[in-house]
C-alpha positions as CSV (number, residue, x, y, z in Angstrom):
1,X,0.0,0.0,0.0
2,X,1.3,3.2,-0.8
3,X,2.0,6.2,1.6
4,X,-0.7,8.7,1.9
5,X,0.3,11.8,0.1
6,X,-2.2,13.4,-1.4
7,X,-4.8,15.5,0.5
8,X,-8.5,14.1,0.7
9,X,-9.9,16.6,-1.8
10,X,-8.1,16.0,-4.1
11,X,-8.2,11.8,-3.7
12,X,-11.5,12.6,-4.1
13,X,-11.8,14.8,-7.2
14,X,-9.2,11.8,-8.8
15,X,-12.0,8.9,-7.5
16,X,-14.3,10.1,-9.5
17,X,-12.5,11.5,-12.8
18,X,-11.0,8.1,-12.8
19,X,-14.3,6.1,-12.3
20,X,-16.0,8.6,-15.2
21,X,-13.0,7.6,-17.8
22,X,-13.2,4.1,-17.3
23,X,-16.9,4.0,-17.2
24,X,-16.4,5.0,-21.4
25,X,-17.7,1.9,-22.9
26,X,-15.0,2.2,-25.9
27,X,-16.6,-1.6,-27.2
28,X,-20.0,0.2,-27.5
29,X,-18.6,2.9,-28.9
30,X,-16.0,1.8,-31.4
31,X,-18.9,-1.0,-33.1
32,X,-21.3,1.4,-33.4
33,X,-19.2,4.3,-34.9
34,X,-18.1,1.2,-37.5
35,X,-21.9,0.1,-37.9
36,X,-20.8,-3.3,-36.6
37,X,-23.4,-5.4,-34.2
38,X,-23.9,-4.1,-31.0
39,X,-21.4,-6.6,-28.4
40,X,-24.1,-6.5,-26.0
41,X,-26.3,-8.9,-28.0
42,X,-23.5,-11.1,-29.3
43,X,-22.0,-14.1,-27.7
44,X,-21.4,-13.6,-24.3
45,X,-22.7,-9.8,-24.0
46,X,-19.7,-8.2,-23.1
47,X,-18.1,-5.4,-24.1
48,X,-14.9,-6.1,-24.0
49,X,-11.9,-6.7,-26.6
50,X,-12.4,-10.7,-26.8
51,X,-16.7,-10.7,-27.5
52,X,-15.9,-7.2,-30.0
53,X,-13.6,-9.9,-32.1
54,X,-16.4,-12.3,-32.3
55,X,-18.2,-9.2,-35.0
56,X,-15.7,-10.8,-37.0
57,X,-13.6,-7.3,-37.3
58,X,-10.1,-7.8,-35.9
59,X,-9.7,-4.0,-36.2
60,X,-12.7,-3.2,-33.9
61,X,-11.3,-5.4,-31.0
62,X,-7.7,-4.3,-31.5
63,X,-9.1,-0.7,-30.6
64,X,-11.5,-1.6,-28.2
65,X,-8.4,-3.4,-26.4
66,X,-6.1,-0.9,-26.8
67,X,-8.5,2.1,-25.7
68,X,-9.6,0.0,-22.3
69,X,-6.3,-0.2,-21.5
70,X,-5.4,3.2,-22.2
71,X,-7.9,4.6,-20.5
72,X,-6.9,2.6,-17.6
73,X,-2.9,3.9,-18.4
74,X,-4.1,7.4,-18.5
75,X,-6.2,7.6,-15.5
76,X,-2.8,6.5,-13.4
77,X,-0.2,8.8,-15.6
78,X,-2.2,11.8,-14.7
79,X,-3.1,11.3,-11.5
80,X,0.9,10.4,-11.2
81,X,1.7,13.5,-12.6
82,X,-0.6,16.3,-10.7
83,X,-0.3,14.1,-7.3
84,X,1.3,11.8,-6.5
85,X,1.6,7.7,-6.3
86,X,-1.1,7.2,-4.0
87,X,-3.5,9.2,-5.9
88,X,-2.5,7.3,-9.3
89,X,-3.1,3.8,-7.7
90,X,-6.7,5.6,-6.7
91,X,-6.9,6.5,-10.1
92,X,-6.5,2.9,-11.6
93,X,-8.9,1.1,-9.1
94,X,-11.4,4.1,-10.1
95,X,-10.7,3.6,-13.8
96,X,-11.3,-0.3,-13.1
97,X,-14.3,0.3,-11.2
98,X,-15.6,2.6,-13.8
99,X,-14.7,-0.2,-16.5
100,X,-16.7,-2.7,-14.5
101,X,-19.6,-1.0,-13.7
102,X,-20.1,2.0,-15.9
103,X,-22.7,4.6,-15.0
104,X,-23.6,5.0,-18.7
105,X,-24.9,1.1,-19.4
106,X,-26.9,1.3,-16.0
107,X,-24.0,0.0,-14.3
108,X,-23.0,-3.5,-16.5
109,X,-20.1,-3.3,-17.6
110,X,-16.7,-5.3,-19.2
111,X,-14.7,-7.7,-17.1
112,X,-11.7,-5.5,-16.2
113,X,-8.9,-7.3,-18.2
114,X,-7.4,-4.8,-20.8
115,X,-8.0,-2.0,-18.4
116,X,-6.4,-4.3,-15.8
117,X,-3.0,-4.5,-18.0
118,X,-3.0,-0.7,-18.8
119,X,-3.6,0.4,-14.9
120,X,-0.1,-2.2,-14.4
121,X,1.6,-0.8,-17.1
122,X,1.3,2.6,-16.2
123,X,1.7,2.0,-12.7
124,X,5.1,0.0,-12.9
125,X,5.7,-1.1,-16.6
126,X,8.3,-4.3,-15.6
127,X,5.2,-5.3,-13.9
128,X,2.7,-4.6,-16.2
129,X,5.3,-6.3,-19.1
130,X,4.8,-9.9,-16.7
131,X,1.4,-9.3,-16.7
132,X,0.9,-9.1,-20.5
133,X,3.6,-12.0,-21.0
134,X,1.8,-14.1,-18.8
135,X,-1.5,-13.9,-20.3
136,X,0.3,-14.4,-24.3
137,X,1.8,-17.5,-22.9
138,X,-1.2,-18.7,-21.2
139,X,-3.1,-18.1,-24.0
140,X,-1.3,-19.4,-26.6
141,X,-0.9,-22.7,-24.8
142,X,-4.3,-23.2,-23.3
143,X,-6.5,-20.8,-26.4
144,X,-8.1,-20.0,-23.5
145,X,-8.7,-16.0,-22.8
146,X,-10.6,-16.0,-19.8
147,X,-7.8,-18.6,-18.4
148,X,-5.0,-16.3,-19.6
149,X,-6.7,-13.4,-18.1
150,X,-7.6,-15.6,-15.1
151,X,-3.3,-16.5,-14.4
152,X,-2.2,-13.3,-15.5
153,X,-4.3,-11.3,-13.1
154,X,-3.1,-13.4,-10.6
155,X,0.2,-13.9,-11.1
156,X,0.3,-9.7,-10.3
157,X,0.6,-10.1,-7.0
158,X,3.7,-12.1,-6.9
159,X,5.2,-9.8,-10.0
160,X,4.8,-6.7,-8.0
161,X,6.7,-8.2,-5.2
162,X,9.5,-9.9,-7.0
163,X,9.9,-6.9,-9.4
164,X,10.5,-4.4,-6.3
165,X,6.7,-2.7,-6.0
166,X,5.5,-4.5,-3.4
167,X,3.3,-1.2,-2.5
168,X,1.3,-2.4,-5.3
169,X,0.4,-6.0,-3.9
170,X,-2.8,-4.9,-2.2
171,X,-4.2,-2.7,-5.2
172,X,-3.1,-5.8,-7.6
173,X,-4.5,-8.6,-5.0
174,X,-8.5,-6.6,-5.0
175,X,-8.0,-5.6,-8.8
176,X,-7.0,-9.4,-9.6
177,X,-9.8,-10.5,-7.0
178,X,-12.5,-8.6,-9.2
179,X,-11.2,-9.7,-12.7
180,X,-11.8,-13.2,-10.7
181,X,-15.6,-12.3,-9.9
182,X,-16.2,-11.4,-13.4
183,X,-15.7,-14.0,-14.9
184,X,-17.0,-16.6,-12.8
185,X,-19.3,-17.5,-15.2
186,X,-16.2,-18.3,-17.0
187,X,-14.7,-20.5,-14.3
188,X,-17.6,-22.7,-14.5
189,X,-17.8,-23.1,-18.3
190,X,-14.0,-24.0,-17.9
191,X,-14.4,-26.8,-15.3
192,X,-17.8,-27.8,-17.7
193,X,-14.9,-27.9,-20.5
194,X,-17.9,-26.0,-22.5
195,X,-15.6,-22.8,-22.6
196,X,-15.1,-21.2,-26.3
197,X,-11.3,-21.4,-27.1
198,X,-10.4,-18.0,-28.9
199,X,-11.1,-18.0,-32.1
200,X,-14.2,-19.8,-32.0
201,X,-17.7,-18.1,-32.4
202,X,-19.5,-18.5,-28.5
């Protein structure tokens, strides 16, 4: 956990900046500026990177992916910048809150993953750099993205202590903790052996 720095205003102000960025729901947003179906009434209903890919545009996902994790990356590099480190790990867990439960889809939201990596990244890249490798490997072994995202979310905890930021081990451990919730749905398909392998239409 990191030392308290910043004064309460302005954790505050940061809260909910960082839970109004996350809470853009870039999936919605990048299908329907490309006329593509709407990822909330496709496969699994989510509107994350993996379900935007099953529109069949590789494209689409590649931005949604790379705008929830930037918007995650953003939230802490400016929070970072105007405060201090405290205030940017508030910032990411705001940005992942936001993410999850997004005030502009009545609260139902994506699963947390990309924004998950960007929020590591930003906050200590070596750590965020595990993260991602993690879930590549995982993936490419198992084709499995929800076990990928599953390992590589929990496998943060240990990277942030190994890798020197072990006053990230808390946010990571609650962060990882929630990517776990969300997709429990997931979990159960996986132990069911009924889980799509990426690549395959849910």
């Amino acid at each position: 956990m990191p030392m308290l720095e910043s004064g309460l205003g302005a954790m505050a102000l940061v809260a909910v900046l960082g839970y109004l960025a996350g809470s853009i729901p870039f999936g919605v947003v990048v299908t329907r500026l490309l006329g593509l179906s709407d990822p909330r009434q496709i496969g699994s209903g989510n509107i994350g990177a993996t379900n935007v890919l099953r529109t069949g545009n590789k494209a689409a996902a590649l931005a949604t992916l790379l705008l929830d994790g930037g918007k995650g990356a953003v939230a802490v590099l400016i929070a970072r910048a105007l405060l201090a480190n405290d205030a940017a790990q508030l910032a990411g867990a705001a940005a992942f809150l936001g993410h999850l439960y997004p005030v502009w889809l009545g609260f139902k939201g994506g699963k947390g993953v990309a924004t998950f990596i960007g929020i590591m990244l930003a906050l200590a890249w070596p750590v965020g750099i595990a993260v991602c490798a993690t879930w590549l490997l995982v993936a490419a072994l198992a084709r499995y993205s929800s076990l990928a995202a599953l390992v590589a979310a929990a496998a943060s905890v240990p990277f942030a202590w190994f890798l020197g930021r072990p006053e990230m081990m808390l946010l990571s451990a609650v962060l990882a903790a929630l990517v776990l919730w969300r997709h429990r749905s997931n979990i159960a398909r996986l132990a069911a052996g009924t889980e799509p392998r990426i690549g395959r239409k849910k």
